[in-house]
C-alpha positions in Angstrom: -31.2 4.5 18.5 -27.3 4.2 19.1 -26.7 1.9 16.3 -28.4 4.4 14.0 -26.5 7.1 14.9 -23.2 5.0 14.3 -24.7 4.2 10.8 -25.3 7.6 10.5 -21.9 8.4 11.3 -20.6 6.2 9.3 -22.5 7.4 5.9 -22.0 11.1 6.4 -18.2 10.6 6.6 -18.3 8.7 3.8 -19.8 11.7 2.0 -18.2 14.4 2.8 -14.9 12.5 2.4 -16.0 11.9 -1.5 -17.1 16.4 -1.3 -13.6 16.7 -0.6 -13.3 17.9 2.6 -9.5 17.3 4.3 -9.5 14.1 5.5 -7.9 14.4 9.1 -10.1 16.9 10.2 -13.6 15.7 9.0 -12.9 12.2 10.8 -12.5 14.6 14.2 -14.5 17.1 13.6 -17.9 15.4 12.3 -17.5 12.3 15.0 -17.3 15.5 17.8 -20.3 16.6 16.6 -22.1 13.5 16.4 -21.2 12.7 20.1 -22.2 16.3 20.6 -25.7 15.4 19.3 -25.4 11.8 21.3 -25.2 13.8 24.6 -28.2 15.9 23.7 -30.3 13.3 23.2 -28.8 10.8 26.1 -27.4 7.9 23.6 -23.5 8.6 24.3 -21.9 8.9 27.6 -19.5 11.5 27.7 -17.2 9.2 29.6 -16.1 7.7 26.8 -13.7 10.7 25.8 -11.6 9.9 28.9 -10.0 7.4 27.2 -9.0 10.2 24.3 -6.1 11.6 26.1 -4.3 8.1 26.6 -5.3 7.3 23.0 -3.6 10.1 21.4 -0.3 10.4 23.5 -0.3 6.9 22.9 -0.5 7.4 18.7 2.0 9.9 18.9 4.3 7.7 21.4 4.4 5.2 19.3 7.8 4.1 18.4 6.2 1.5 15.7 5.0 4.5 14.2 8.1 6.1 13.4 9.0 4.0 10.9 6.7 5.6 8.6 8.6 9.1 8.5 12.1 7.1 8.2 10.5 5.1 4.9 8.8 8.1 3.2 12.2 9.9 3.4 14.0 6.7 2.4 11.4 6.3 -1.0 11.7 10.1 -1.7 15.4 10.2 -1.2 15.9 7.5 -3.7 12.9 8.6 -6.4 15.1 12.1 -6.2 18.8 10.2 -6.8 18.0 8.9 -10.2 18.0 5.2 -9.1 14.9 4.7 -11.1 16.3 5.8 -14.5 19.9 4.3 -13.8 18.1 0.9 -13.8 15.8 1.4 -16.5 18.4 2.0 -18.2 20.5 -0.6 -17.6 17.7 -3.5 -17.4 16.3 -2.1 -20.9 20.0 -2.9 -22.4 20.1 -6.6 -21.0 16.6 -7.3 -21.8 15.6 -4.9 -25.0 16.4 -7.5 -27.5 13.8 -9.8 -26.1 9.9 -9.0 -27.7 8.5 -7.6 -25.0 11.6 -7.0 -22.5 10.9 -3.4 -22.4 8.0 -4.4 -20.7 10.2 -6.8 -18.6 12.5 -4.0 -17.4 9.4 -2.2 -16.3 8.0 -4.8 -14.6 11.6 -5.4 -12.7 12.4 -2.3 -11.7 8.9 -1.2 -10.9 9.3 -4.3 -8.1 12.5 -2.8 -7.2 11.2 0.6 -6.4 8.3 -1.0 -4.5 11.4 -2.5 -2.6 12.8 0.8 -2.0 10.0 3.3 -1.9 7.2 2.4 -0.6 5.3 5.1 -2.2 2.9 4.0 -5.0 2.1 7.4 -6.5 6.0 8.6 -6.6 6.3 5.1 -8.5 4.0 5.4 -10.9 4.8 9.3 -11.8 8.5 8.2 -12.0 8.4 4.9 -14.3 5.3 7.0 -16.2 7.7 9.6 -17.0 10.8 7.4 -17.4 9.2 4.6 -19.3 6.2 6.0 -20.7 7.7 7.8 -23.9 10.3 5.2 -25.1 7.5 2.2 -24.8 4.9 4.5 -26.9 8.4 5.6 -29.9 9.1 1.7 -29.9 5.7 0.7 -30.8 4.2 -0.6 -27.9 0.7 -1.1 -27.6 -0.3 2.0 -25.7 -3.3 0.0 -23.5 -0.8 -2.7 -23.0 2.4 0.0 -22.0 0.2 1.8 -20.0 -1.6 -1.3 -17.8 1.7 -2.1 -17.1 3.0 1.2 -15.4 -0.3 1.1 -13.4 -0.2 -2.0 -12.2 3.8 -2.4 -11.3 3.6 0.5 -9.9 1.4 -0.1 -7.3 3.6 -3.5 -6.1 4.9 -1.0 -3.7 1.2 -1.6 -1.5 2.3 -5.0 -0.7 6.1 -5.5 -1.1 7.5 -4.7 1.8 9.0 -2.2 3.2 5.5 -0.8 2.8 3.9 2.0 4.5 0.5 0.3 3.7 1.8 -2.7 6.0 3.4 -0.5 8.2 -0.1 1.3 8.7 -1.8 -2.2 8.9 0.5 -3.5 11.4 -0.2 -1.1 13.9 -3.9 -0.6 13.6 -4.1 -4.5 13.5 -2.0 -5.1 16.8 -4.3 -3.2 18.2 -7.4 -5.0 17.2 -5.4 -8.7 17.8 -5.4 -7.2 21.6 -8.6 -6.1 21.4 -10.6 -9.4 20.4 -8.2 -11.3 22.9 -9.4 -9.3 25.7 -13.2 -9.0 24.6 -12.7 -12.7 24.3 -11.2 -13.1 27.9 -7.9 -14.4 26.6 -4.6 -12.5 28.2 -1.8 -13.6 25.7 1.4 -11.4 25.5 1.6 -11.9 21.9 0.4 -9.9 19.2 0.8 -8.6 15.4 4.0 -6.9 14.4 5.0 -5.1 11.3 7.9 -7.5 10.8 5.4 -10.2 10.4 3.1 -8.2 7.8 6.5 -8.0 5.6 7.1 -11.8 6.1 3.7 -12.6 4.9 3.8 -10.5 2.2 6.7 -11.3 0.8 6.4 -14.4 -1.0 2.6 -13.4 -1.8 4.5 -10.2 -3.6 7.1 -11.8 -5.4 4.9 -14.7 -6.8 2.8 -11.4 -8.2 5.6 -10.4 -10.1 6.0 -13.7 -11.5 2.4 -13.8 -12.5 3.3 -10.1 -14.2 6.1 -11.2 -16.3 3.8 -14.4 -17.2 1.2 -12.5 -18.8 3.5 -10.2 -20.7 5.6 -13.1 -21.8 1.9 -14.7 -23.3 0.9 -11.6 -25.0 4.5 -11.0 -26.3 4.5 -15.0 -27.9 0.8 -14.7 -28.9 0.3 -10.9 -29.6 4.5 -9.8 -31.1 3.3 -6.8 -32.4 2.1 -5.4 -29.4 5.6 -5.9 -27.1 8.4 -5.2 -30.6 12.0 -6.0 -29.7 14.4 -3.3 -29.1 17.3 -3.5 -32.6 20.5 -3.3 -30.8 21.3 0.3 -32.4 18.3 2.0 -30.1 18.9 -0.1 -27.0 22.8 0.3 -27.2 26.0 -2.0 -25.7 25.8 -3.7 -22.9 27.8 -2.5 -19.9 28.1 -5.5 -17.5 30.1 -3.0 -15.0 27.5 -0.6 -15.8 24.7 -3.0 -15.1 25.9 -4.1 -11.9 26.4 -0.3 -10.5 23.1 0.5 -11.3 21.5 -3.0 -9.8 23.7 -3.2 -6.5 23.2 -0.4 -4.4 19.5 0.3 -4.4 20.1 -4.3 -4.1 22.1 -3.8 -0.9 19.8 -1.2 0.6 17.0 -3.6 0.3 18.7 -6.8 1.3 20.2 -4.5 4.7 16.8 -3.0 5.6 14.6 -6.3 4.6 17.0 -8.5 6.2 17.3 -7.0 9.4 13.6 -7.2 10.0 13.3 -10.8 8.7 16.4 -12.0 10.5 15.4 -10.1 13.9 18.2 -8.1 14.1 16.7 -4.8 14.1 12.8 -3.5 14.5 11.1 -1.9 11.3 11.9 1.9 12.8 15.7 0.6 13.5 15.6 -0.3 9.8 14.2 2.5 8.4 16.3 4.5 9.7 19.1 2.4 8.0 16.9 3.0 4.9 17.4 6.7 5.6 20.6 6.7 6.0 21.9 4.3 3.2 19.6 6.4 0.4 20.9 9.4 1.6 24.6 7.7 1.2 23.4 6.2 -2.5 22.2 10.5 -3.4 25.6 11.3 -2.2 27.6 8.3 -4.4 25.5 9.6 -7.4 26.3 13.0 -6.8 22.4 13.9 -6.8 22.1 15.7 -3.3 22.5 19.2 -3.1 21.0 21.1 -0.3 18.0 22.3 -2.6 16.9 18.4 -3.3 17.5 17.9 0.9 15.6 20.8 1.4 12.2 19.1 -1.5 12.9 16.0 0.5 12.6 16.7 3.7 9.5 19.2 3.0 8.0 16.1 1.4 8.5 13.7 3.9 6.9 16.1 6.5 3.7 16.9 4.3 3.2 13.2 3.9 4.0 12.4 7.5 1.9 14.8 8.8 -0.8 14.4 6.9 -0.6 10.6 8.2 -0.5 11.3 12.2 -3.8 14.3 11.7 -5.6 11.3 10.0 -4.4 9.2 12.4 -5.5 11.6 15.5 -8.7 12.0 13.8 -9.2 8.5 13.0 -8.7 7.5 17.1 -11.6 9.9 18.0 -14.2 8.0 15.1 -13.0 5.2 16.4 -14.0 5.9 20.3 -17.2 7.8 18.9 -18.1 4.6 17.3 -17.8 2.1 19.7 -19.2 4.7 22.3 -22.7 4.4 19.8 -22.4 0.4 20.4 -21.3 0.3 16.6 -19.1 -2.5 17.3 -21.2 -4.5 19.1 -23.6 -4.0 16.0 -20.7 -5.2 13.4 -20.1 -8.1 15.8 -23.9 -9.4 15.8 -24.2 -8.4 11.9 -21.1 -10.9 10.8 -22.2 -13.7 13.6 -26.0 -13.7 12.3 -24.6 -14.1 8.0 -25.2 -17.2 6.6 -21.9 -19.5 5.9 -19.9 -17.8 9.2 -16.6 -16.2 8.6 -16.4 -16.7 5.0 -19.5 -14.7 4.3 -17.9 -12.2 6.7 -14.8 -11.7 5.4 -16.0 -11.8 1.7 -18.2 -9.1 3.0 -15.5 -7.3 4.0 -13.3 -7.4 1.4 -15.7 -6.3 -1.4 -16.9 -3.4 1.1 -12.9 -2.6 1.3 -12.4 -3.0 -2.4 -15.3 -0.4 -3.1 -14.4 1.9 -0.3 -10.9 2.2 -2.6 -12.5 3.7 -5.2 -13.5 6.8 -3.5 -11.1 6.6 0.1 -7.4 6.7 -0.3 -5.7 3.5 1.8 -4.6 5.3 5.4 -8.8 6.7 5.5 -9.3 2.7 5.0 -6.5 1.7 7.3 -7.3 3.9 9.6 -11.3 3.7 10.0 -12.7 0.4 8.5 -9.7 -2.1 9.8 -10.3 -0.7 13.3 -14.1 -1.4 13.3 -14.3 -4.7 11.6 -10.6 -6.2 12.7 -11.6 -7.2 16.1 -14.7 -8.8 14.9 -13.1 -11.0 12.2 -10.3 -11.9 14.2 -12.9 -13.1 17.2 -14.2 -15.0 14.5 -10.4 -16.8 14.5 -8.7 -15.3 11.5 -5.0 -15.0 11.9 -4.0 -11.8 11.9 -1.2 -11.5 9.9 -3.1 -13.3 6.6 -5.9 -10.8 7.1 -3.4 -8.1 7.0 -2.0 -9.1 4.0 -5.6 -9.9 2.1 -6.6 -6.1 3.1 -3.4 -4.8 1.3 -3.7 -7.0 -1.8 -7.3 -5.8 -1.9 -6.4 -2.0 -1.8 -3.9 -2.7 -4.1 -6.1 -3.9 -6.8 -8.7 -1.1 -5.7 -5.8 1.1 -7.2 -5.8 0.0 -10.1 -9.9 -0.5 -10.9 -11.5 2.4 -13.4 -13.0 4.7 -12.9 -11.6 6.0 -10.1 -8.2 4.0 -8.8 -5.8 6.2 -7.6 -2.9 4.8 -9.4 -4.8 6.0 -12.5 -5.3 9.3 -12.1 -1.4 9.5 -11.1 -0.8 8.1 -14.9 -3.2 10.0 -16.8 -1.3 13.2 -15.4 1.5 11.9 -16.8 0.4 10.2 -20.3 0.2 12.2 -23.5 -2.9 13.7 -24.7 -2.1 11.5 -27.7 -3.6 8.3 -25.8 -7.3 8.3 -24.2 -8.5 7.3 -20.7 -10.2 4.7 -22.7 -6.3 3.2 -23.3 -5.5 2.9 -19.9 -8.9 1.9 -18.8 -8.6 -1.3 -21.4 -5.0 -2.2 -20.5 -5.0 -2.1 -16.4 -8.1 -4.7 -16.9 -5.9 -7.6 -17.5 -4.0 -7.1 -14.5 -6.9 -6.8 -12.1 -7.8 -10.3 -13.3 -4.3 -11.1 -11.8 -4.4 -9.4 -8.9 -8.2 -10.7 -7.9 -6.2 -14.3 -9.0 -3.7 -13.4 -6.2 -6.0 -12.9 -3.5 -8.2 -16.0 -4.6 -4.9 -17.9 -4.3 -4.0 -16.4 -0.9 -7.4 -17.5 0.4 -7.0 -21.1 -0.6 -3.5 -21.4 0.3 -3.3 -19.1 3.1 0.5 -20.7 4.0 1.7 -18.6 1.4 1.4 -15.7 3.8 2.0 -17.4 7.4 5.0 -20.0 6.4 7.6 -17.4 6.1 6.5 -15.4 9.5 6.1 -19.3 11.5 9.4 -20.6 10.3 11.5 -17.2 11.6 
């Protein structure tokens, strides 16, 4: 009878979620009245909420947490300071006169946002705005112009500094400490959000790479859908122009990515950095004014906010849960599938990838990683490779019609003159990439734990 009223749970959150309900307060709300109901009919002990009040001072003491604040207003600082078109610009110029090197800019500065922001629908919106229109005047395919924007704008899930791997870090530090104590092991390490952005790093860039390799094909096999730029309409070449554009938001990066690699600072220490040094780069491009401090602080509260209710609300489903023995359930579940821990964790990942059609990735982060985490990594998955494999999963679940998020941020910024259809068609290609990525990261999963092991 427990386990059925955790399935229950589970399945009625999942549908009111996709009726639209807010978020936050249906994970609280609808897990209270589920224990409610438990009580009644003697399947939950009410004991179990005494752990609540720890749990939630302990969410909102968290100083790993912070960091996700001090990012948000480090991507919206920079997506207000006209970094974006500066080196769209600027990379359009060096690479225009190349058949497809519009294409290429895109794809480069679209990783150098994901650098700097974080923030996958502010990138898309921004590079759809920037981008969109010249790509469409020169000719481009609009399936193929489009595809791209989607899909390089969502490199901001897994290159760090991410908030998806911020998110992941924490809720999977807390499930590494889980499965050692359920499995009797006292160990005073665990997961941190330094090592998600080392094992995502190389896993990130070698995306890119596969990116620029699939428009470099299509632009040698297909020329007419990636023209070249003449040199009237891309312009002269400012090297000293170049450079200004490229270096700042390059520094920024290198300072708050190198910190964390290097040990030198924690991911909050180096968010705030990030705060600080956009907030310096607004000020050296003469692009903050009190009204654009004013839109980016409001932001960066909504957003933040909105993350710590979920959060809050996401701690009691959690302790509902587990009070209904749905854990214990999960845990029998994976050990009974045939083939082990690969069944399990292919399991997993396609329930994750479907769940990202309809669930945005903190509802994911926040309600499936904490249930099935501490089972997998029982089952001896390392931690920080999981991590990674759950934010290359969401990542492509952003992009996957009909319902990826990254889409819907594109079509309200595409012209009527080009269909769903378009966009539908040229994202397609790049899922095949992105499901390529994860098959590669499965195989060779050193490309996610050398990096972390050798610092």
């Amino acid at each position: 009878m427990p386990e059925f009223m955790a399935i229950g749970l589970f399945i009625c959150l999942c549908l009111t979620l996709m009726a639209g309900y807010p978020v936050a307060f249906t994970l609280g709300g609808l897990s209270l009245l589920f224990a409610g109901a438990g009580v009644l009919l003697g399947v939950f002990d009410p004991s179990f909420f005494g752990a609540l009040p720890s749990r939630l001072f302990g969410t909102m003491n968290n100083a790993t947490l912070l960091a996700v604040p001090l990012f948000v207003f480090m991507g919206v600082m920079l997506e207000k300071s006209r970094v974006a078109e500066d080196l769209l610009e600027s990379m359009s110029r060096l690479f225009g006169g190349l058949r497809g090197g519009l294409a290429f800019s895109v794809c480069l500065v679209g990783a150098l946002l994901a650098a700097s922001t974080g923030i996958v629908g502010a990138t898309v919106v921004t590079l759809g705005l920037l981008a969109l229109p010249t790509m469409l005047k020169r000719g481009y395919d609009p399936a193929l112009a489009t595809g791209t924007l989607a899909a390089t704008g969502t490199l901001g899930q897994i290159i760090p500094p991410s908030i998806v791997l911020v998110l992941l870090g924490d809720v999977l530090s807390n499930a590494y400490q889980q499965a050692q104590l359920r499995m009797g092991i006292f160990s005073p390490k665990t997961v941190t959000v330094g090592d998600l952005f080392m094992g995502s790093l190389l896993p990130g860039l070698l995306l890119v790479v596969l990116y620029l390799a699939y428009l470099a094909l299509v632009a040698w096999r297909q020329p007419g859908k990636l023209p070249a730029m003449s040199k009237q309409e891309r312009g002269e070449l400012h090297m000293g122009k170049l450079f200004a554009a490229l270096l700042p938001p390059l520094l920024l990066i290198l300072t708050v990515l190198g910190s964390i690699l290097w040990g030198i600072a924690t991911p909050t220490e180096a968010a705030a950095v990030g705060a600080v040094g956009a907030t310096l780069l607004a000020i050296a491009k003469r692009q903050l004014t009190f009204r654009r401090l004013r839109e980016v602080t409001t932001a960066t509260t909504d957003i933040s906010a909105m993350v710590f209710m979920i959060l809050i609300g996401a701690s009691i489903f959690s302790l509902v849960f587990r009070g209904f023995g749905g854990e214990d359930m999960i845990h029998g579940l994976f050990n009974q599938l045939p083939g082990g821990v690969f069944t399990a964790t292919l399991l997993v990942m396609l329930v994750i990838f479907l769940l990202g059609f309809i669930l945005d990735f903190i509802e994911i982060t926040f309600v499936v990683v904490p249930i099935v985490g501490p089972v997998l990594l029982m089952m001896g998955l390392d931690p920080i490779w999981l991590g990674v494999m759950i934010a290359l999963n969401l990542q492509t679940s952003f992009l996957t019609p009909p319902f990826g998020f990254a889409l819907f941020y594109l079509r309200g910024v595409t012209p009527p003159s080009v269909p769903t259809s378009a966009i539908y068609r040229g994202v397609l290609p790049f899922i095949a990439i992105q499901l390529l990525m994860l098959i590669i990261v499965a195989i060779w999963p050193g490309l996610v734990t050398w990096l972390p092991g050798l610092l």
